[in-house]
C-alpha positions in Angstrom: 35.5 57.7 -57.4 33.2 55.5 -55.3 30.6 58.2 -55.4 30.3 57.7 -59.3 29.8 54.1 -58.9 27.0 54.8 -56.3 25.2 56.6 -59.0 25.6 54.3 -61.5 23.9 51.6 -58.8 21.3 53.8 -58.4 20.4 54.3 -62.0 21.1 50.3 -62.8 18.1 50.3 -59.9 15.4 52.5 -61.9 16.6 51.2 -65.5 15.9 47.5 -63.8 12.4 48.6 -63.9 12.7 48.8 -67.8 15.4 47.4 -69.4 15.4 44.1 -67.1 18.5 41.6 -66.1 20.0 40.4 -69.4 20.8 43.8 -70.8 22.1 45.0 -67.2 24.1 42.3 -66.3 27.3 42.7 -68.6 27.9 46.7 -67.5 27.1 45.4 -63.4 29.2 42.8 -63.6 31.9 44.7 -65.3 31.7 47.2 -62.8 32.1 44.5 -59.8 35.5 43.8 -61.7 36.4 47.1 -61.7 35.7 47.7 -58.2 37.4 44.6 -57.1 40.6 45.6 -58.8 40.2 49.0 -56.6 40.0 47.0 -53.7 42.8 45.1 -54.4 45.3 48.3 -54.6 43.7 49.9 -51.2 45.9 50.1 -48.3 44.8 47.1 -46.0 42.7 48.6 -43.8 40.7 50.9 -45.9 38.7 49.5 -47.7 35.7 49.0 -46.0 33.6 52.3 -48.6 34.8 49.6 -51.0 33.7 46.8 -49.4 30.6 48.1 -48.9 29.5 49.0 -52.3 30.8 45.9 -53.5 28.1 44.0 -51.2 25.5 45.9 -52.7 27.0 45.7 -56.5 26.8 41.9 -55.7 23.6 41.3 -54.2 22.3 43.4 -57.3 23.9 41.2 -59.7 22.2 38.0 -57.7 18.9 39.5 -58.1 19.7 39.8 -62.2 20.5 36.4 -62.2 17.4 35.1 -60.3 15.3 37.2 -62.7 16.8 35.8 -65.7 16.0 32.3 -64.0 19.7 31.0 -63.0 19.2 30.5 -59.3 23.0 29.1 -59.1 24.8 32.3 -60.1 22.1 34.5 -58.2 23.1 32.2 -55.0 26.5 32.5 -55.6 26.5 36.3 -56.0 24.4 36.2 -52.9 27.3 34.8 -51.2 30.0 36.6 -52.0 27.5 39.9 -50.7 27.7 38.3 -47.6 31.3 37.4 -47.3 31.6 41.2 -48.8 29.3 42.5 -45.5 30.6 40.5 -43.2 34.3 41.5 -43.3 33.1 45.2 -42.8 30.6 44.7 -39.9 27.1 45.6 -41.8 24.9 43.2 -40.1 22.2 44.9 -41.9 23.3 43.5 -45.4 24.3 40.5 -43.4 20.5 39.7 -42.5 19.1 41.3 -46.2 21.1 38.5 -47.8 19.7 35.5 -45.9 16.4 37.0 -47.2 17.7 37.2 -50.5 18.5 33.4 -50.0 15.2 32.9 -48.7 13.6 34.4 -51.8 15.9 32.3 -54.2 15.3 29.6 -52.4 11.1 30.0 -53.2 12.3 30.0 -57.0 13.6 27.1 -56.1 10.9 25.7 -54.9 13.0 24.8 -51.6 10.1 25.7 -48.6 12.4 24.4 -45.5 14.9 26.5 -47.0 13.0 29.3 -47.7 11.6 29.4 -43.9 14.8 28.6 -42.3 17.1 31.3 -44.2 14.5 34.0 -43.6 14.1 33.1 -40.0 17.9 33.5 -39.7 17.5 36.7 -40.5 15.6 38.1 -37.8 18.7 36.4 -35.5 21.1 38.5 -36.9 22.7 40.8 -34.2 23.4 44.3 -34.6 21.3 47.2 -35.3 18.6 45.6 -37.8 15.6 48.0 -39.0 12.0 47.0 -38.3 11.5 46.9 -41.9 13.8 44.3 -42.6 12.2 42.0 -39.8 8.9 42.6 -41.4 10.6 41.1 -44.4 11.8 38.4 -43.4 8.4 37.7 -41.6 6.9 38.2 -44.9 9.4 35.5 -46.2 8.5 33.0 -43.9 4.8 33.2 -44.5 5.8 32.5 -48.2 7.4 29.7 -47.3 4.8 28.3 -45.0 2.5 28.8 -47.7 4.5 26.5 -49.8 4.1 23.9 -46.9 0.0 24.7 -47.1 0.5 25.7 -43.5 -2.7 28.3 -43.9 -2.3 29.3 -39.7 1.7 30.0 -39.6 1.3 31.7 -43.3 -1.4 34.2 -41.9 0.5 34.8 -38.4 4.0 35.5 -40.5 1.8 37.7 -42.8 0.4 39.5 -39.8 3.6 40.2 -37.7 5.4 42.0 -41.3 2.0 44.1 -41.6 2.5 45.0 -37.6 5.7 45.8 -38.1 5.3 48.0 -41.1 2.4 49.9 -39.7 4.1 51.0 -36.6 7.7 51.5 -38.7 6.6 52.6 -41.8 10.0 55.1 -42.4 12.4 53.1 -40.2 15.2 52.7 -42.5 18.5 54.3 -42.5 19.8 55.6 -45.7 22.8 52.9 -45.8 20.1 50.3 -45.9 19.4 47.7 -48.9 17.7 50.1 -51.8 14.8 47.6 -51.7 14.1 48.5 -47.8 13.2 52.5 -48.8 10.4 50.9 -51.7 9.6 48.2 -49.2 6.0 48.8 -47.6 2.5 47.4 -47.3 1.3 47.7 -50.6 4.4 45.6 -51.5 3.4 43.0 -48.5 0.1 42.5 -50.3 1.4 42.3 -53.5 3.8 39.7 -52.5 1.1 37.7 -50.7 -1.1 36.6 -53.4 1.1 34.1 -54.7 1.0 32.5 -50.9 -3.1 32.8 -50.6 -2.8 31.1 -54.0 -0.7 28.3 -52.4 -3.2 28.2 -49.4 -5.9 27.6 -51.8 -7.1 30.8 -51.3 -8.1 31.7 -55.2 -10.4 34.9 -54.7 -8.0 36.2 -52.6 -4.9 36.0 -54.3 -6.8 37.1 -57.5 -7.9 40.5 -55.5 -4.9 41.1 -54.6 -3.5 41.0 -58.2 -6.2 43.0 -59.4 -5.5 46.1 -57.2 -1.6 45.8 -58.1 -2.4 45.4 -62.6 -4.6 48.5 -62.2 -2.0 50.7 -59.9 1.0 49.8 -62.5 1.9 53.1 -64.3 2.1 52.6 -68.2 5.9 53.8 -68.3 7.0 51.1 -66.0 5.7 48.4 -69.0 8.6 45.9 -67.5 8.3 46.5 -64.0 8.5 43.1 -62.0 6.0 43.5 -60.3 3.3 43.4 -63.1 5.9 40.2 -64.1 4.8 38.8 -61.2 1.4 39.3 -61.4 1.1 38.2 -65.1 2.8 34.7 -64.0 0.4 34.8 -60.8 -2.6 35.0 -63.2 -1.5 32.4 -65.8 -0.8 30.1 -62.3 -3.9 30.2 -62.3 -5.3 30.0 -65.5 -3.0 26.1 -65.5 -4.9 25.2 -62.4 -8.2 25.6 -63.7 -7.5 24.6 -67.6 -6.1 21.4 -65.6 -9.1 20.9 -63.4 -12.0 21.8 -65.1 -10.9 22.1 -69.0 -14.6 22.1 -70.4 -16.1 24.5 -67.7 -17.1 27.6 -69.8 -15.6 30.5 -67.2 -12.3 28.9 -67.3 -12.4 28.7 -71.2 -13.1 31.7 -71.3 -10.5 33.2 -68.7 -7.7 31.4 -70.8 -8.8 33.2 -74.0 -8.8 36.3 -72.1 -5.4 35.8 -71.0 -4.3 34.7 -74.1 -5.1 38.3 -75.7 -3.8 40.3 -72.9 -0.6 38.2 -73.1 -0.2 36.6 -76.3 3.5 35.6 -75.5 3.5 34.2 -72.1 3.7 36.2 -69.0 5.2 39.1 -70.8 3.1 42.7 -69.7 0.9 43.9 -72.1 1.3 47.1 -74.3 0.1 49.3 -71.4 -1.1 50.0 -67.9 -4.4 51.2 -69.5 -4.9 48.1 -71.6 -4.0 46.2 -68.3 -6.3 47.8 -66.0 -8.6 47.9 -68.6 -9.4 43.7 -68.7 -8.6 43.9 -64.9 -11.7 43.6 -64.1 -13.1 41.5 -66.9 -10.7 38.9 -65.7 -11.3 38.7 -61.8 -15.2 38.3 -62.8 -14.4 35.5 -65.0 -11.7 34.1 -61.9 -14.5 34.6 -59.6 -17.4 32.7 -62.1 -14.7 29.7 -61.8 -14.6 29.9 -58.6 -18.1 29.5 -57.8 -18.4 26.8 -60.7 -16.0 24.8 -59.2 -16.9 24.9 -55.8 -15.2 24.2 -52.5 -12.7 22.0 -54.8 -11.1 25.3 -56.3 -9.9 26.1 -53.0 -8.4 22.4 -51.7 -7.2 21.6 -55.4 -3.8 19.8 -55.0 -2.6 21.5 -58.0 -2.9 24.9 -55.9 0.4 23.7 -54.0 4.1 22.7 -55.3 4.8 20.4 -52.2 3.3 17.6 -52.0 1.4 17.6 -48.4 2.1 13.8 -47.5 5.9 14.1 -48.0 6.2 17.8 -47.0 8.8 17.8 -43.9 7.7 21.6 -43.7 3.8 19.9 -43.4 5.5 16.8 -40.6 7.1 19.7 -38.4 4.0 21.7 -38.2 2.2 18.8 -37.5 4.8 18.2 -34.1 4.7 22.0 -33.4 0.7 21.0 -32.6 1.3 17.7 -31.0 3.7 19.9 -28.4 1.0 22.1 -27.9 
């Protein structure tokens, strides 16, 4: 029985890719009940294969909610993953989860949070792959970013690429699914929105580049190229904001504007996509050198405020102890 719910998991995982959270989350969630109710007639003492799956039905359901944009009920379901792991002993999931917290808290624009919860995670005792340290490295340099600590960012950064590069297929087949996808293509993917915060335009906009012309045309909702599209129009708001008359950034918003003439939705293929790829990074990097050194120390760049920031005071007493 819990063998046919595994596959189901599985397949929820790769029609994610397409279908996206609000037309997943009504069969997941119906299977947690389900599941639940099997629990509930196990012999105490048994249940742990139940438990388990239940921890990862649940943190699967938080990430739905967080991509439909309700960071409550994806915190919430995050929690009950946790209890779920924690009564059966799989540290593991235990230490995934706090960087699931972590990454809900950056939704929530919550830096100390977001640092804290994924430093946690590399605390957790028990057997822990390398991969999921580099992870939650890579989740504290986002959350550094956030704080426009540039030095802690690129250190955090640098320890998750170490520790991917000399573990780059340590992870046992129990692990989180996202642990067997995880590697360093994904680390630079995930880092361009942190360069951004850094102030780091040409960067970020490199990075995002590389990943719009490697996204295959099937995987048209993929959240990655989600990402990327939101990265880009990030962007596009800073510079509109800044400089709304210079000609490159005029002309980078009317180029967005055709790729994605409803928001940050992905366009009607990869090809298309990689195709104004690099139309768009020429016109990013025109703005760039239009605007100058004020591009790159643009408050708009970063969500915290830097004179209020108590992620900005406590690096500031890390360096007075030094």
């Amino acid at each position: 029985m819990l063998d046919y719910f595994h596959t189901l998991l599985e397949q929820h995982f790769t029609a994610d890719k397409m279908l996206g959270p609000r037309q997943l989350l009504g069969p997941v969630l119906a299977q947690i009940q389900v599941l639940d109710e099997l629990r509930r007639h196990t012999r105490p003492g048994t249940t742990e294969p139940t438990l388990r799956l239940l921890a990862q039905y649940a943190e699967f359901a938080g990430w739905l909610h967080q991509d439909a944009g309700d960071t409550a009920a994806a915190m919430w379901w995050s929690h009950r993953a946790s209890e779920w792991a924690q009564a059966v002993g799989d540290y593991q999931m235990v230490a995934y989860m706090l960087i699931r917290k972590s990454n809900i808290a950056l939704a929530d624009a919550d830096p100390v949070g977001v640092v804290d919860l994924a430093a946690a995670a590399r605390k957790v005792p028990g057997p822990v792959s390398p991969k999921l340290h580099a992870l939650a490295a890579q989740q504290e340099a986002r959350g550094w970013a956030l704080c426009r600590d540039a030095d802690t960012f690129q250190d955090r950064l640098g320890l998750a690429a170490e520790l991917l590069r000399e573990h780059p297929d340590d992870v046992n087949e129990d692990a989180p699914v996202y642990l067997h996808h995880y590697n360093l293509a994904t680390l630079e993917e995930q880092s361009a929105s942190g360069y951004r915060a850094c102030g780091q335009a040409e960067i970020a906009v490199a990075i995002l580049e590389r990943q719009i012309a490697a996204t295959r045309a099937h995987l048209h909702r993929d959240t990655g190229s989600a990402r990327i599209s939101a990265e880009l129009h990030t962007l596009d708001r800073i510079l509109t904001h800044r400089w709304p008359t210079l000609p490159a950034a005029v002309e980078l918003h009317e180029a967005l504007a055709t790729a994605w003439p409803h928001g940050c939705s992905p366009p009607p293929s990869a090809d298309a996509l990689a195709g104004r790829s690099e139309r768009r990074g020429a016109l990013v990097r025109r703005c760039v050198t239009a605007g100058g050194p004020g591009l790159r120390r643009c408050p708009g760049v970063v969500r915290v405020s830097v004179g209020s920031s108590p992620c900005r005071r406590s690096a500031a007493r890390r360096r007075r102890r030094r």
